[in-house]
C-alpha positions in Angstrom: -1.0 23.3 -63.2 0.3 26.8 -61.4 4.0 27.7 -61.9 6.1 28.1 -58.8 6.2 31.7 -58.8 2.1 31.5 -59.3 2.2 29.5 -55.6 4.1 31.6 -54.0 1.8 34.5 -55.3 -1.1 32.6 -54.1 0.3 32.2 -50.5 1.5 35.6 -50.1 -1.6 37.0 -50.9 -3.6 34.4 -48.9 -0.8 35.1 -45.8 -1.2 38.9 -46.3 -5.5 38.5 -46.2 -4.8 36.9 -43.0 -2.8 39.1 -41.3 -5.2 41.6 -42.6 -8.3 39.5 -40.7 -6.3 39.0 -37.7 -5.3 43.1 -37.5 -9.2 43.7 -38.0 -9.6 41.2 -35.4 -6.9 42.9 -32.8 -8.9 46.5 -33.5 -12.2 44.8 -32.7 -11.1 43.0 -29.5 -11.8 39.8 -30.9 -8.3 38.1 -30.8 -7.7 39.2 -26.9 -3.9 38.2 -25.1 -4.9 36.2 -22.5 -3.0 37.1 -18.6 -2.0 33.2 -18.7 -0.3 34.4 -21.9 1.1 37.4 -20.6 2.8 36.0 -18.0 4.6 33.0 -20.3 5.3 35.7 -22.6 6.7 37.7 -19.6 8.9 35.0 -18.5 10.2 33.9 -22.3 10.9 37.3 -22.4 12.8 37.6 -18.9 14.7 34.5 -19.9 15.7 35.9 -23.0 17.2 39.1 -21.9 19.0 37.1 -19.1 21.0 35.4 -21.8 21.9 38.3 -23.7 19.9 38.3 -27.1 20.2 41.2 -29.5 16.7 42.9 -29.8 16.0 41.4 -32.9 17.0 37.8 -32.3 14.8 38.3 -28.8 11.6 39.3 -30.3 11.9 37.2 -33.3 12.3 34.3 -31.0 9.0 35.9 -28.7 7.1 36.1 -31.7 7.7 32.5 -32.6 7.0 31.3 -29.0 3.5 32.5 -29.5 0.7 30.8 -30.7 -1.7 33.9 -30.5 -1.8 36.0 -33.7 -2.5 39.4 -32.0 0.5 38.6 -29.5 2.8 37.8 -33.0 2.0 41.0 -34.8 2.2 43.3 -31.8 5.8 41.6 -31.7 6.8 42.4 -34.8 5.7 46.0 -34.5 7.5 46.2 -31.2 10.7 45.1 -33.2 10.0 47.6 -36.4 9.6 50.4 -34.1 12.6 49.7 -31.9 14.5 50.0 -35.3 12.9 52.9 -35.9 14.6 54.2 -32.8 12.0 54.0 -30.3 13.1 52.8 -26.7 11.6 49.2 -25.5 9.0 51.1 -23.7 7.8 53.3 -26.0 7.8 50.3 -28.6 5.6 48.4 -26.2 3.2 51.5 -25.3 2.2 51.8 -28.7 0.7 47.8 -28.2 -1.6 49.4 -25.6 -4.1 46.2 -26.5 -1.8 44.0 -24.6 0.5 45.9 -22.5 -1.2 48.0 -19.7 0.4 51.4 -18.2 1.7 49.1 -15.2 3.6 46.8 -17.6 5.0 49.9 -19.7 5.8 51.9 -16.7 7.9 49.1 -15.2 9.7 48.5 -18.3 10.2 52.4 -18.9 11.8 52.4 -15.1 13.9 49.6 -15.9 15.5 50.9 -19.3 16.6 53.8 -17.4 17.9 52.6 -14.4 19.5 49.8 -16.4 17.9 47.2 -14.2 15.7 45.7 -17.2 16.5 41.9 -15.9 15.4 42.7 -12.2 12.0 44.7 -13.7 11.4 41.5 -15.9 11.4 39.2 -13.2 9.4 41.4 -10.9 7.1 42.0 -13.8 6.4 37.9 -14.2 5.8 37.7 -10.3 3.5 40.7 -10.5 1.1 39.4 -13.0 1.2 35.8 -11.4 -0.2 37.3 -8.4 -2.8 39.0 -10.2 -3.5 35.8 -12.0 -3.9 34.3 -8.9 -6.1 37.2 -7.3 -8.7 36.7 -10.1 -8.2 32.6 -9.7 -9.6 33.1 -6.1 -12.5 35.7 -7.0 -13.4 33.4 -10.0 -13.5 30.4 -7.1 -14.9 32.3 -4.4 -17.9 32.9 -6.5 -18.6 29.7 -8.1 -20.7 28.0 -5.8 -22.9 30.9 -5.0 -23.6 31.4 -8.8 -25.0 28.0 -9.5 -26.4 27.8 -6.8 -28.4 31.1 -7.6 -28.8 30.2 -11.3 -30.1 26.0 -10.7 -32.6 28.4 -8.6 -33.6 30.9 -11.3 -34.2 27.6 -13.8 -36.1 25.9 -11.5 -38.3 28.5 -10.4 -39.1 29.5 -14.4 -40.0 25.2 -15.1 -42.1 25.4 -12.3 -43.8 28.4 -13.0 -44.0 27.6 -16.8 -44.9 23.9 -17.2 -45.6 22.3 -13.7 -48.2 25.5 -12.1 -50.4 25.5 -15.3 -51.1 21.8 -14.8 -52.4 21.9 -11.2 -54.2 25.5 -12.5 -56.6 23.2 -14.6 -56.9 20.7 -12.4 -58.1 23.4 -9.4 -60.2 25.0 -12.6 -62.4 22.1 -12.1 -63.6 22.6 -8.4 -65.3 25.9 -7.3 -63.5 26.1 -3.8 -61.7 29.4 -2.8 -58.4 29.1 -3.5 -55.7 30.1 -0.6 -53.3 33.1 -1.1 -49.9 31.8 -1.8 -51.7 29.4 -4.8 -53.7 32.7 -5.8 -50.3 34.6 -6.1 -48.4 31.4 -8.0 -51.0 30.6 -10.3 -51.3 34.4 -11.2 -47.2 34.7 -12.0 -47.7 31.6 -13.7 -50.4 33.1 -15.8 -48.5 36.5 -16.5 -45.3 34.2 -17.5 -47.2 32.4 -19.8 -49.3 35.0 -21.4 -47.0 37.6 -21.3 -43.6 36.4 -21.3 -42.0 39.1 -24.2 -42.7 41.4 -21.1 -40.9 40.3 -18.6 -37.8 39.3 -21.1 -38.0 43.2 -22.5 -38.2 43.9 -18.7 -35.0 42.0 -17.9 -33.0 42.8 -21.6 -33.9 45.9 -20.5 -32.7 46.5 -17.1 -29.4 45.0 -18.2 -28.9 47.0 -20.7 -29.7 50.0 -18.6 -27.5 48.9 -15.5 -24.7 48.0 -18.2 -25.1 51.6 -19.1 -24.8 53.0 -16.0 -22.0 51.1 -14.6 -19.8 52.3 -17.8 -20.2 55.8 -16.8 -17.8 57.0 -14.3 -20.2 58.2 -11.7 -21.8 54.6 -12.1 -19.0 52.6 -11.6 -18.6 54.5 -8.6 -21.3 54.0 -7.3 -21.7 50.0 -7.6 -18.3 49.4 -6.6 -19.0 51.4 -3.5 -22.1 49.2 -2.6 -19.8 45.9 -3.3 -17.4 47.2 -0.6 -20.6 47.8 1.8 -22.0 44.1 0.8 -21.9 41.5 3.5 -19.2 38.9 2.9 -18.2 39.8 -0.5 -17.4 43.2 1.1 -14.5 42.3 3.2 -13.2 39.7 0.6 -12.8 42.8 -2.0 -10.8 45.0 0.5 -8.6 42.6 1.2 -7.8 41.7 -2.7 -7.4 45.4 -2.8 -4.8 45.8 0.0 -3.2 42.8 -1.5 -2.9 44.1 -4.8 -2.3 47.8 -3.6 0.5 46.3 -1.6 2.2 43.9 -4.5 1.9 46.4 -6.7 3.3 49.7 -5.0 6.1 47.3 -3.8 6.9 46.4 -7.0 7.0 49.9 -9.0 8.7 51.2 -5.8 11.5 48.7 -6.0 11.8 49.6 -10.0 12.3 53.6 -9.5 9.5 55.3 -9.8 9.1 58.0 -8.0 5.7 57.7 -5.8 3.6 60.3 -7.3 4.4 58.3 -10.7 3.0 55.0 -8.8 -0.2 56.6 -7.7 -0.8 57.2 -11.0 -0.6 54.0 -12.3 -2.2 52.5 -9.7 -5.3 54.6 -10.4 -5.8 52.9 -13.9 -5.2 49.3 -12.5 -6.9 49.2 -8.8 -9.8 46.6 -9.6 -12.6 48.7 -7.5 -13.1 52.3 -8.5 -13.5 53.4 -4.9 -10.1 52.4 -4.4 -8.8 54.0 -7.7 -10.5 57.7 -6.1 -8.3 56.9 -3.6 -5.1 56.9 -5.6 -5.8 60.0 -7.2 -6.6 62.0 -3.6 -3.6 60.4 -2.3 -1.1 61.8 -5.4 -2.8 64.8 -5.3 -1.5 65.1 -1.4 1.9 63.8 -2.1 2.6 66.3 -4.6 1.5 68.9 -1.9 4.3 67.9 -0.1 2.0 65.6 2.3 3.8 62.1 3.9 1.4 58.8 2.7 1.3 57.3 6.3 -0.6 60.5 7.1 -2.9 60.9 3.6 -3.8 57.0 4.5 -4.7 57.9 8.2 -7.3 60.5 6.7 -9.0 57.3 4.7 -11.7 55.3 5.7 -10.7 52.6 3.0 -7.6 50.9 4.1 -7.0 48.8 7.4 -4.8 50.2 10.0 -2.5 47.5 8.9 -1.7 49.2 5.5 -1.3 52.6 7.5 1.1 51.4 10.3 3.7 48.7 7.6 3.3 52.5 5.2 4.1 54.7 8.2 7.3 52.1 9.5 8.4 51.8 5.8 8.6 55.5 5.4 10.4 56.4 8.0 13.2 53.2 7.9 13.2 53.6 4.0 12.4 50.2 3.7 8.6 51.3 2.1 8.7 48.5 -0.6 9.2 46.2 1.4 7.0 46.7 4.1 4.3 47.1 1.5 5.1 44.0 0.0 5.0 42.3 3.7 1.9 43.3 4.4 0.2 42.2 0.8 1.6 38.8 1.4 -0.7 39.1 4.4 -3.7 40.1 2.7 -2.9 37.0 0.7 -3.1 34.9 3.6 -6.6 36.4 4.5 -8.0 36.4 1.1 -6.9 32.7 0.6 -8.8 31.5 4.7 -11.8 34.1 3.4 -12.4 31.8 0.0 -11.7 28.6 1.9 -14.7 29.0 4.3 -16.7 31.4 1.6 -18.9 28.3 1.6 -19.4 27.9 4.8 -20.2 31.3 5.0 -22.7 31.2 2.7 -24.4 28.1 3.1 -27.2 29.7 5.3 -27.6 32.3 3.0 -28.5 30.2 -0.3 -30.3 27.5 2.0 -32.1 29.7 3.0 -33.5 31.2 -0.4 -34.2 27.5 -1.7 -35.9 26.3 1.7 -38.2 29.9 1.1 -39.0 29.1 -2.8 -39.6 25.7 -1.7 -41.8 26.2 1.1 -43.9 28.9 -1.0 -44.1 25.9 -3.5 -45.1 23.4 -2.0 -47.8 25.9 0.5 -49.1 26.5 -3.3 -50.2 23.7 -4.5 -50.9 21.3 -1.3 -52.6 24.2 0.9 -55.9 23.8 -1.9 -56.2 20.0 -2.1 -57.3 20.3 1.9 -59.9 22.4 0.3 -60.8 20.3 -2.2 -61.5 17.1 -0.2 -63.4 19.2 2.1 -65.3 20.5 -1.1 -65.5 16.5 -2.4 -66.6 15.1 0.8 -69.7 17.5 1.1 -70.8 16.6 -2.6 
């Protein structure tokens, strides 16, 4: 039997391997915080503040709240540091795994205005609406991804166990065979016999695209073909105006001065056209330049942006009118993912009528050969 002091030895040392494992986790990216997560936590934390907690009663409380392990340690970091004499923001900066430059920024602008409790709240409604934002891309693009992938499955079984079948039975008959079953049967052939080549061929060009889209010049690149796509195109700049609009709004109404915004917007814009954007734009404004006029020289945003920026500007209402026209964008963006379908419908019917057609050409066009070929023997 273990003494007392022996069990309590044993679960220290057990509770200190784990918080060792889930640290090792947290530096691998294995033990991610979730946005759903964020934005409890952001509201817990909102809540809190409201009712006047003492720092370490609040994050105590947070910490407890949690159920993810990376979210509890980072808390109780945020709290060591704090007594260390850090400010709230430059507690939570060091966490950079969990809290972006948007969320430190706004918390930085609130400590020193003294308007924490306003930034808090504004913070939670933020990050719902980006939650939502990725809701409606993650719904938009549903459909057309099975869709495409029931495709992709069906066309390997055919070409893999159903073509090879009617290959032996055509092997039997020496009757010219037509061009669509000629090019068929010879994929069919290559998949079979050579299969490792076209896997490497794949593994390979997505390793090489995955490469390329890392770099900056990549990114660039594929994100500026994705604006130029049909549909998806429009659907993207209008998520972009929306969350260009929320967003601005937001870190406008906390303080920060716009050059500041720019800034951050440049690391959180979810296109990397748009994020080029924010950098020419603060590099105008800090030239003394008005951002109604830097956004008339853009090809990139809607004359709606440019005319609510230009009004805002000049009445000093700019957060506001910013934030009006977002909520617009999120009008549009919610009609565009309603009738994405509809929208697409002709697209994707079209590709299976095609595979279907080239199918079904294959492998009925030779049995009017063969009965000729039969009927003359």
């Amino acid at each position: 039997m273990m003494s007392q002091a022996e069990q309590l030895g044993s679960k220290d040392i057990s509770k200190s391997f784990e918080l060792g494992v889930e640290r090792l986790k947290i530096k691998m990216g294995l033990n991610p915080v979730s946005l759903e997560e964020l934005i409890v936590f952001t509201r817990q934390f909102h809540t809190l503040f409201k009712a006047g907690l003492s720092a370490d009663a609040l994050f105590q409380t947070l910490a407890k709240q949690s159920q993810n392990m990376s979210m509890q340690i980072s808390l109780k970091q945020i709290q060591n540091d704090i007594h260390a004499g850090s400010s709230m923001a430059q507690a939570f900066a060091k966490q950079s795994h969990i809290f972006d430059k948007l969320y430190v920024s706004m918390l930085y602008a609130g400590e020193e205005a003294g308007i924490l409790e306003d930034v808090l709240q504004e913070l939670s409604h933020v990050l719902d609406k980006e939650n939502e934002i990725k809701k409606e891309i993650s719904s938009a693009t549903l459909y057309p991804k099975i869709v495409v992938v029931a495709m992709i499955l069906a066309l390997v079984a055919m070409l893999t166990f159903i073509i090879p079948e009617f290959a032996k039975f055509y092997a039997r008959y020496d009757a010219p065979l037509p061009l669509p079953t000629r090019i068929v049967l010879g994929s069919s052939e290559f998949m079979m016999s050579y299969w490792y080549i076209v896997l490497s061929i794949v593994v390979g060009a997505t390793f090489i695209f995955k490469k390329f889209y890392a770099t900056p010049a990549g990114k660039l690149k594929v994100d500026g073909l994705k604006l130029k796509a049909p549909i998806f195109g429009n659907l993207i700049k209008k998520i972009e105006m929306a969350r260009f609009g929320h967003l601005f709004s937001a870190l406008y109404k906390s303080g920060l001065p716009i050059v500041r915004i720019l800034e951050i917007l440049n690391g959180v814009m979810g296109n990397q056209v748009y994020s080029k954007e924010m950098r020419r734009l603060r590099a105008g404004v800090m030239q003394g330049k008005s951002l109604g006029e830097l956004l008339r020289r853009s090809k990139h945003f809607p004359p709606l942006t440019i005319e609510t920026t230009c009004i805002g500007e000049k009445a000093g209402n700019l957060d506001e009118m910013l934030l009006s026209q977002a909520k617009h964008f999120d009008l549009e963006v919610k009609h565009l993912n309603k009738n994405l379908t509809t929208m697409l419908e002709p697209i994707l019917l079209g590709g299976v009528f095609g595979m279907v057609t080239v199918m079904v050409l294959a492998i009925f066009m030779p049995m009017w050969s063969l009965s000729n070929v039969v009927m003359h023997k």
